[in-house]
Jmol script that loads the backbone (N, CA, C; Angstrom):
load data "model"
ATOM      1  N   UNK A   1       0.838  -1.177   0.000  1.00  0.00           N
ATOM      2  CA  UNK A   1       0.000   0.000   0.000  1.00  0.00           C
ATOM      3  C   UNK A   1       0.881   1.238   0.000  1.00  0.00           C
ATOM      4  N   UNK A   2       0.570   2.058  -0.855  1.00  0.00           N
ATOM      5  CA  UNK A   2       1.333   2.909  -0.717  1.00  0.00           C
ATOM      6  C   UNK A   2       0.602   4.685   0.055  1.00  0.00           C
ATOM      7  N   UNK A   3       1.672   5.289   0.613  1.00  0.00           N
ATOM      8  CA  UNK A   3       1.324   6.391   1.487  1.00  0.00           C
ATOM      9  C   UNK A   3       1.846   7.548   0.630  1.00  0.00           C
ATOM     10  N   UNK A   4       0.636   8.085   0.867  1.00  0.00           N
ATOM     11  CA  UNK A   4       1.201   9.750  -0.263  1.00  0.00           C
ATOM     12  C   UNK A   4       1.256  10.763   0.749  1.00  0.00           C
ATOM     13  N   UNK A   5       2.472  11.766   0.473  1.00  0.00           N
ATOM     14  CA  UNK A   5       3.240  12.690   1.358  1.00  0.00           C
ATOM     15  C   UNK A   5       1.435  13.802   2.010  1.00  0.00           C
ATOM     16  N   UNK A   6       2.050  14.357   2.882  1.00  0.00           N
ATOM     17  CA  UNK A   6       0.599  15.320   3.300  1.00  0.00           C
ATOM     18  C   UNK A   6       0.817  16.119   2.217  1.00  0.00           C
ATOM     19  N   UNK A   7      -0.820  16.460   2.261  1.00  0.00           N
ATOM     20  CA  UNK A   7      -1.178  17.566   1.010  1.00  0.00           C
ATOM     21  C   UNK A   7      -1.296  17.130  -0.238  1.00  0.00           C
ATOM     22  N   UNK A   8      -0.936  16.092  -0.563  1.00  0.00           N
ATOM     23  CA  UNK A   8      -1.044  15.338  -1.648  1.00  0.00           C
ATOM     24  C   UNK A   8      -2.372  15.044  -2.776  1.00  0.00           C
ATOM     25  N   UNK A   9      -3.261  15.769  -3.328  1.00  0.00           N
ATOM     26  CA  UNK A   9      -4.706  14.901  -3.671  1.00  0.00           C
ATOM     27  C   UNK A   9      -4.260  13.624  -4.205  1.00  0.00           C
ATOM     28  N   UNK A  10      -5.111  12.799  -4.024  1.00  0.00           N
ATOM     29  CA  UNK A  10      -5.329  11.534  -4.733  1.00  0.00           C
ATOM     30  C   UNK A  10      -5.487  11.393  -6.047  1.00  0.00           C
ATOM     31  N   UNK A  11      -6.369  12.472  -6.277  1.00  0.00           N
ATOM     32  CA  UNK A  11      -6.938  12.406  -7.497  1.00  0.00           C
ATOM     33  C   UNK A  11      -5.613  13.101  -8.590  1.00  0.00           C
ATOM     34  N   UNK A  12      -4.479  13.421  -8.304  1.00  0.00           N
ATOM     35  CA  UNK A  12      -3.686  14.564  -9.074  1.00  0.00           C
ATOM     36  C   UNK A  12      -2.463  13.125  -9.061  1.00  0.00           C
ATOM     37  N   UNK A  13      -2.786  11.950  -8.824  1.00  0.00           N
ATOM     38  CA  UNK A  13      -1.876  11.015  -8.682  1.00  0.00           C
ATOM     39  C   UNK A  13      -1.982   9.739  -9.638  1.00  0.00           C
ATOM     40  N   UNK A  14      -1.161   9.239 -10.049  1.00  0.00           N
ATOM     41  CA  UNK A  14      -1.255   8.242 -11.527  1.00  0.00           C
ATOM     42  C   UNK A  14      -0.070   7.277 -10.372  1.00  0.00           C
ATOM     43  N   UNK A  15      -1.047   5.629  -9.961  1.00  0.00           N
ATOM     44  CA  UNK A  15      -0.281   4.593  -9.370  1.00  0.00           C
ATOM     45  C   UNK A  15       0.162   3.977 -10.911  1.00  0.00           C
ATOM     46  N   UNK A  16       1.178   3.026 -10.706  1.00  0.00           N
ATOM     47  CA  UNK A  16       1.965   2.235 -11.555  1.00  0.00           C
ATOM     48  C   UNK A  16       2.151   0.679 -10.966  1.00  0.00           C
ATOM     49  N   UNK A  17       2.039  -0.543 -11.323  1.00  0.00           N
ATOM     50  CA  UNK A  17       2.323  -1.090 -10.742  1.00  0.00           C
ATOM     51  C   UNK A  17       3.556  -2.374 -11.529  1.00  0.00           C
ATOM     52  N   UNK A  18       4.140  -2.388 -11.735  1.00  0.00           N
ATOM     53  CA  UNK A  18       5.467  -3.345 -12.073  1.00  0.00           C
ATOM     54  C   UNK A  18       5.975  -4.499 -11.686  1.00  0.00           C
ATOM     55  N   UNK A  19       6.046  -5.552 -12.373  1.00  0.00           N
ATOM     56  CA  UNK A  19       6.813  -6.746 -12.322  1.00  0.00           C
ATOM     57  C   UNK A  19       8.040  -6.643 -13.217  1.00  0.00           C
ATOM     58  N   UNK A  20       9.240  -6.520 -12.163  1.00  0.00           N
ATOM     59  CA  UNK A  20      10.246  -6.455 -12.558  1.00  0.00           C
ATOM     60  C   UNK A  20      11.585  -7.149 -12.640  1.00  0.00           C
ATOM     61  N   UNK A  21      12.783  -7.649 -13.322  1.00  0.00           N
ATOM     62  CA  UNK A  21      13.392  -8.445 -13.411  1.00  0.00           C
ATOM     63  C   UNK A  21      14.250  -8.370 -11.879  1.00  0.00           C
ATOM     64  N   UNK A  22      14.948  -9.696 -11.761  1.00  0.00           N
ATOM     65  CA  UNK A  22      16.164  -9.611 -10.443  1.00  0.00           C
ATOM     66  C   UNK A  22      17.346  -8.820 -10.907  1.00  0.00           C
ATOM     67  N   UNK A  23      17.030  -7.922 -11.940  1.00  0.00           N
ATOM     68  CA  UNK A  23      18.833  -6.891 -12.515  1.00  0.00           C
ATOM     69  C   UNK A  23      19.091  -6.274 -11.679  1.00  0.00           C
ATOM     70  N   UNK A  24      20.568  -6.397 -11.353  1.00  0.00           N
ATOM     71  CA  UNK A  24      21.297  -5.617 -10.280  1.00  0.00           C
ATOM     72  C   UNK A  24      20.946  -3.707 -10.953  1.00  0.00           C
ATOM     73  N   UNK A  25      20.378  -2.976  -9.869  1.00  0.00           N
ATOM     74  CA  UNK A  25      19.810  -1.672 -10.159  1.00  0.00           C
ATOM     75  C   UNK A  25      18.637  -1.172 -11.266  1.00  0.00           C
ATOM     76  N   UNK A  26      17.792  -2.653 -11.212  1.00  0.00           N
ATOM     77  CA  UNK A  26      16.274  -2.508 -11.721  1.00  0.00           C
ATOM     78  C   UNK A  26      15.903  -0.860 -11.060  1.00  0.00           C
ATOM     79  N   UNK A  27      16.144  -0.767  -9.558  1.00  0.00           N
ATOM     80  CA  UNK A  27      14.897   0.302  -9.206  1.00  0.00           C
ATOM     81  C   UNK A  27      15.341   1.476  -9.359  1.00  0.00           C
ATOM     82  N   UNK A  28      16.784   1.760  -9.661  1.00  0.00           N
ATOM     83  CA  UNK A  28      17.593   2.886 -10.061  1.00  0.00           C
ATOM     84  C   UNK A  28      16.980   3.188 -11.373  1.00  0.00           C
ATOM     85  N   UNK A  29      17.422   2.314 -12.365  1.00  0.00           N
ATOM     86  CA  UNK A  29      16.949   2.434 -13.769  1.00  0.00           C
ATOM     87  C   UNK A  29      15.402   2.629 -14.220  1.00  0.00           C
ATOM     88  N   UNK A  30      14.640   2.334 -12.755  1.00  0.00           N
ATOM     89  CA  UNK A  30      13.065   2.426 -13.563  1.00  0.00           C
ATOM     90  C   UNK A  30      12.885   4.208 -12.918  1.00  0.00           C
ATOM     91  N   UNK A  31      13.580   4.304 -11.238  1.00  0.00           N
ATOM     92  CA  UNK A  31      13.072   5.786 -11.022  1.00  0.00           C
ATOM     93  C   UNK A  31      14.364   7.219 -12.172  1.00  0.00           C
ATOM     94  N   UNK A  32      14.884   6.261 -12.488  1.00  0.00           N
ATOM     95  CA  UNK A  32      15.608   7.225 -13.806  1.00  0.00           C
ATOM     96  C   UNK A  32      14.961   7.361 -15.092  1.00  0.00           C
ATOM     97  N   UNK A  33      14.402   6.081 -15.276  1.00  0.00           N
ATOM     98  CA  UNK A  33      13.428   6.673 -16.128  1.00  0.00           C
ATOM     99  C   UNK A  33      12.028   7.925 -15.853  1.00  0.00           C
ATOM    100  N   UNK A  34      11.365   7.330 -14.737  1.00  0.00           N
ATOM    101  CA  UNK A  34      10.819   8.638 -14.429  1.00  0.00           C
ATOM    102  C   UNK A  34      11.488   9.790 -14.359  1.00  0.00           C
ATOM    103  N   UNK A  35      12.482  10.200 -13.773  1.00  0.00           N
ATOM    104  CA  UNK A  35      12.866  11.318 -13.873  1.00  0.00           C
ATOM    105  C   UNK A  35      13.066  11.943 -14.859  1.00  0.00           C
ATOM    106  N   UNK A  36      13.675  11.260 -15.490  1.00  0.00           N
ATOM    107  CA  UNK A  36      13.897  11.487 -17.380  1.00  0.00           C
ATOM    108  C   UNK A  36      12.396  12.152 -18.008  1.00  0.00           C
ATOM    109  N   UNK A  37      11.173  11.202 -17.875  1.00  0.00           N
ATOM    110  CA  UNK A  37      10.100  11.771 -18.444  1.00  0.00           C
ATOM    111  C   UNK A  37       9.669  12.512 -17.582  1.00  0.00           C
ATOM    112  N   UNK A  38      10.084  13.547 -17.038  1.00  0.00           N
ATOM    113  CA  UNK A  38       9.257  14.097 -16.119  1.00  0.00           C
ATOM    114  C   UNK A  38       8.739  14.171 -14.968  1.00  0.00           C
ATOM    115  N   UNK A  39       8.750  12.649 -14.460  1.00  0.00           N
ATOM    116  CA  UNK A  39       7.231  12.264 -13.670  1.00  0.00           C
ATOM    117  C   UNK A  39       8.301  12.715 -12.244  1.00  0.00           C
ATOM    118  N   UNK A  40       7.286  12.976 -11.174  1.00  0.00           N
ATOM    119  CA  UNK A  40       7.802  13.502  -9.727  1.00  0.00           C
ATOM    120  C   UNK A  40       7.253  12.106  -9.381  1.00  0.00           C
ATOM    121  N   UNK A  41       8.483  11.437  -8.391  1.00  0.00           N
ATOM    122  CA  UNK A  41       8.003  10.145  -7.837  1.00  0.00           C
ATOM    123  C   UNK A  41       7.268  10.577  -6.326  1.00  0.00           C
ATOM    124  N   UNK A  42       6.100  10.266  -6.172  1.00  0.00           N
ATOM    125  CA  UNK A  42       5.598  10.764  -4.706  1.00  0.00           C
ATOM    126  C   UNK A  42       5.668   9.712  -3.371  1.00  0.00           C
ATOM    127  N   UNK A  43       5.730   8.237  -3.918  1.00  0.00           N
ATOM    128  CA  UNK A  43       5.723   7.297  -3.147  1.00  0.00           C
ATOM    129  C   UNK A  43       6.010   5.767  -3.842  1.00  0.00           C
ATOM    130  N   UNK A  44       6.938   4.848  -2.954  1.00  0.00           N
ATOM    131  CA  UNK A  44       7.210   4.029  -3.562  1.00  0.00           C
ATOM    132  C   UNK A  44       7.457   2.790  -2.863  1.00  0.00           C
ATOM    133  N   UNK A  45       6.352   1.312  -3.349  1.00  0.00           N
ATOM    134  CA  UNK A  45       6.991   0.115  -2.277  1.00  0.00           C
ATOM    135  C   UNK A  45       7.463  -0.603  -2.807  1.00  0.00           C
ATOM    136  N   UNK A  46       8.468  -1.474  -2.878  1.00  0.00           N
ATOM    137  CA  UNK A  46       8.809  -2.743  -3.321  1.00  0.00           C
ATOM    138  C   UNK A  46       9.045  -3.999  -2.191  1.00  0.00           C
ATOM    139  N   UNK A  47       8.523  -5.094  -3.538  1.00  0.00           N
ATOM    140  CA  UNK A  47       9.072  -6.584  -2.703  1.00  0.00           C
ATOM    141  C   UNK A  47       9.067  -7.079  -3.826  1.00  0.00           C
ATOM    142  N   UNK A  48       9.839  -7.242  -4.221  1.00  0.00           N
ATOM    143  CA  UNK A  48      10.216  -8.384  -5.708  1.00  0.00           C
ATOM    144  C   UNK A  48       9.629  -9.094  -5.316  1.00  0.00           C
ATOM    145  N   UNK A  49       9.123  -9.518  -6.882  1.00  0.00           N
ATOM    146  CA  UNK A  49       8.910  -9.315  -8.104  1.00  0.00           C
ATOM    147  C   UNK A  49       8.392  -7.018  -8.307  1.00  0.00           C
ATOM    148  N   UNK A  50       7.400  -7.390  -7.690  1.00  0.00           N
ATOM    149  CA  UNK A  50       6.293  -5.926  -7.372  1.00  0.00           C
ATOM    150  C   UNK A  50       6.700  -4.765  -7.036  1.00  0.00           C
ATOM    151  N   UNK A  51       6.722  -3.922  -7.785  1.00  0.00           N
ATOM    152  CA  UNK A  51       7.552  -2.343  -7.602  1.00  0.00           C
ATOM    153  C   UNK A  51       6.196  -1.300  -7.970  1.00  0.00           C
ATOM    154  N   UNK A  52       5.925  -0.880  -6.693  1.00  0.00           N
ATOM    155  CA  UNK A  52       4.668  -0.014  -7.043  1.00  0.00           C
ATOM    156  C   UNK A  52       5.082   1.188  -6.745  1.00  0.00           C
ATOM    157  N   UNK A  53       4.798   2.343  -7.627  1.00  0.00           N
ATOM    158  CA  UNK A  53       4.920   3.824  -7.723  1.00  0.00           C
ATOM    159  C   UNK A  53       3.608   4.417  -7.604  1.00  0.00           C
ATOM    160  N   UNK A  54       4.060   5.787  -7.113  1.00  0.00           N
ATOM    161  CA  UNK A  54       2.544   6.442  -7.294  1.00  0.00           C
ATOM    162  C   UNK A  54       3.448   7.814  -7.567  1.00  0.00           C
ATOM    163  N   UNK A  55       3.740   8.500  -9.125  1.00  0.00           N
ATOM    164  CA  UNK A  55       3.324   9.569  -9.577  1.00  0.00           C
ATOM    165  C   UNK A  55       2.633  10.934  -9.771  1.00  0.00           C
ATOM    166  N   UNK A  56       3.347  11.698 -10.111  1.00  0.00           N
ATOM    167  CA  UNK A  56       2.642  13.059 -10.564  1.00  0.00           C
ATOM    168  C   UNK A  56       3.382  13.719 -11.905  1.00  0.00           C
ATOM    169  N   UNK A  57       2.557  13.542 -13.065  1.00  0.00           N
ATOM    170  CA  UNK A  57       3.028  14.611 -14.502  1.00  0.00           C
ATOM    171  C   UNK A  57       1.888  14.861 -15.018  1.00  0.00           C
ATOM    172  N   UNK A  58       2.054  15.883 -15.933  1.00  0.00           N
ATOM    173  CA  UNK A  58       0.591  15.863 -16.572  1.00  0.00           C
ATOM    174  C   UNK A  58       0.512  14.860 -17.243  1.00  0.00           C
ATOM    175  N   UNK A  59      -0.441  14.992 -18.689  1.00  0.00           N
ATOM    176  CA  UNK A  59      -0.678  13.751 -19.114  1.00  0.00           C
ATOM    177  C   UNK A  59       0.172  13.375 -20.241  1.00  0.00           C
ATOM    178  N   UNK A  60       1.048  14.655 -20.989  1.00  0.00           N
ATOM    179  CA  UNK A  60       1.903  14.118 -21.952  1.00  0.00           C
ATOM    180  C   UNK A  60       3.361  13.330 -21.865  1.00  0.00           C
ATOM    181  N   UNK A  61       3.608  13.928 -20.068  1.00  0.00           N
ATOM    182  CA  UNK A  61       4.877  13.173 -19.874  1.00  0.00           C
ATOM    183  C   UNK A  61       4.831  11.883 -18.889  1.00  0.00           C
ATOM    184  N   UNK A  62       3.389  11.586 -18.468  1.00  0.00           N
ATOM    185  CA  UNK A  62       2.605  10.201 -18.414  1.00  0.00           C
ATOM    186  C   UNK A  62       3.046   9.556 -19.501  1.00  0.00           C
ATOM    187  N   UNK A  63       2.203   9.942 -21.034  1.00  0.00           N
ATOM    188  CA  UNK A  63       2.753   8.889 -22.295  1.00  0.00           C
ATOM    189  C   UNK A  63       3.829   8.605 -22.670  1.00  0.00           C
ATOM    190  N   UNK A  64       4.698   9.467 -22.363  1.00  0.00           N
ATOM    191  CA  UNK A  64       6.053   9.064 -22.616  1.00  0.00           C
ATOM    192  C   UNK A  64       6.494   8.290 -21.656  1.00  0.00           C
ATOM    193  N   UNK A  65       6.596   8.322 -19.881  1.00  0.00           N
ATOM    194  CA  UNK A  65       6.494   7.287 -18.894  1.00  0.00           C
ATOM    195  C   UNK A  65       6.319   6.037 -19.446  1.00  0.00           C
ATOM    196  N   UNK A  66       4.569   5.794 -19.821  1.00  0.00           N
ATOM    197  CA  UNK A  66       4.150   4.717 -19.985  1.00  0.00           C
ATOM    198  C   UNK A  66       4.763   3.940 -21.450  1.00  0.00           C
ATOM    199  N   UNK A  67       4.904   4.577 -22.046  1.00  0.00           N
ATOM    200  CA  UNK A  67       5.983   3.877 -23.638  1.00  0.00           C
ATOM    201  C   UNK A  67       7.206   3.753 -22.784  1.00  0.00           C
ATOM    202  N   UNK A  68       8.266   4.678 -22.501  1.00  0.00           N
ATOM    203  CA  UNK A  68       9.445   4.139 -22.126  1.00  0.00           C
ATOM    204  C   UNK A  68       9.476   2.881 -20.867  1.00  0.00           C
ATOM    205  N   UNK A  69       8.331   3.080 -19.793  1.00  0.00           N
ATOM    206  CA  UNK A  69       8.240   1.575 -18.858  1.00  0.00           C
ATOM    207  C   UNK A  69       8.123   0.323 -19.859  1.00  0.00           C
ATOM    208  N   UNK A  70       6.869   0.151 -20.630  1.00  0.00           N
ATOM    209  CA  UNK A  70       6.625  -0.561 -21.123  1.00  0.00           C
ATOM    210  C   UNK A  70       7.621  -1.351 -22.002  1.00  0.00           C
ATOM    211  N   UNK A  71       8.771  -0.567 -22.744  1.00  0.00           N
ATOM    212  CA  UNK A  71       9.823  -1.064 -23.652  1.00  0.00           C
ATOM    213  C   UNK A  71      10.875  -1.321 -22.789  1.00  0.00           C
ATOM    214  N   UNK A  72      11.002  -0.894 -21.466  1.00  0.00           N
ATOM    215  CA  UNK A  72      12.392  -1.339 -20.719  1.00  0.00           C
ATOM    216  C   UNK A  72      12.668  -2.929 -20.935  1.00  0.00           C
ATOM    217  N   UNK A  73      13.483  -3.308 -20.878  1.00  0.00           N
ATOM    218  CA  UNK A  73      13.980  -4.500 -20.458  1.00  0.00           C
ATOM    219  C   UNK A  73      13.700  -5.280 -19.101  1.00  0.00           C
ATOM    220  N   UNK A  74      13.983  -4.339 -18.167  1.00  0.00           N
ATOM    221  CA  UNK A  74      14.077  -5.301 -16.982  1.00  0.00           C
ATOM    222  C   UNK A  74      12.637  -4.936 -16.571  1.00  0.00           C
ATOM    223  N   UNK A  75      11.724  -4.476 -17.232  1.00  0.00           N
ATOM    224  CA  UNK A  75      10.241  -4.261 -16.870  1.00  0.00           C
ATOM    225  C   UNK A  75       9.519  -5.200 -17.287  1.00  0.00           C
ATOM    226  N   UNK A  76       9.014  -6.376 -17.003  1.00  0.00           N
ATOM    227  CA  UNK A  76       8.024  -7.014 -17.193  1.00  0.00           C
ATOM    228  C   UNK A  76       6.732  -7.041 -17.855  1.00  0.00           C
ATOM    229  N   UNK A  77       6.284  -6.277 -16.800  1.00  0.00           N
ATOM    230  CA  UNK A  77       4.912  -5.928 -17.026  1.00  0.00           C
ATOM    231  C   UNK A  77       4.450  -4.511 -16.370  1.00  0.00           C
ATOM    232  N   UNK A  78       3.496  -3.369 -16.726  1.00  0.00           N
ATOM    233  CA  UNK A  78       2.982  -2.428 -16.418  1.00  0.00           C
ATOM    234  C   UNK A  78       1.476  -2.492 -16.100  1.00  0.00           C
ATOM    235  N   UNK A  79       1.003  -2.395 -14.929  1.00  0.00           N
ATOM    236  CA  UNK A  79      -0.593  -1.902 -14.530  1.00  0.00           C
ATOM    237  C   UNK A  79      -0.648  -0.204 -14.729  1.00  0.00           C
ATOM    238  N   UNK A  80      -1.544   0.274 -14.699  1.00  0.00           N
ATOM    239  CA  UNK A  80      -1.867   1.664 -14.341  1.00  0.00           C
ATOM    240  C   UNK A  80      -2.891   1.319 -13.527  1.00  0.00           C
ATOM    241  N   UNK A  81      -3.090   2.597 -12.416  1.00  0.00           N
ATOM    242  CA  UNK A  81      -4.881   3.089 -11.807  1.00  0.00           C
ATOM    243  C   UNK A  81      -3.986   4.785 -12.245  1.00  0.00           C
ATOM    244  N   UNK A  82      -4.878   5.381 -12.705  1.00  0.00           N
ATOM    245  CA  UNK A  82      -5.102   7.010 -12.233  1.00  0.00           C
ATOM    246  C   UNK A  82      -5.687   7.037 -11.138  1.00  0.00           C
TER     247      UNK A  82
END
end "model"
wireframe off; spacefill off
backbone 0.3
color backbone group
């Protein structure tokens, strides 16, 4: 479950949810990719396999997020909730 910082709306937040490979610095390389597109990471849990984010970008540097997660390598698989 993840906890969003105070002040935070819910609704201004895009969760992610990830199955990701055992690569030495999977979680480096996936919050570098966010940073890269933009996205402000607000909260984050892991337990391998499962790397869940919860986000904030608008919606164009969302699509770019969601194409560059989706084509990573050591990314598996991608859920969204807005």
């Amino acid at each position: 479950m993840l906890l969003l910082p105070p002040g935070i709306a819910p609704s201004s937040v895009t969760r992610l949810a990830l199955d990701v490979s055992d690569a030495p610095g999977v979680l480096l390389r996936v919050l570098g990719i966010c940073q890269r597109r933009g996205a402000q990471v607000l909260a984050m849990t892991y337990a391998h396999p499962r790397l869940e984010l919860a986000v904030s970008a608008d919606e164009r540097h969302l699509q770019l997020l969601r194409g560059r997660l989706e084509n990573a390598i050591d990314v598996l698989t991608v859920d969204y909730a807005p």
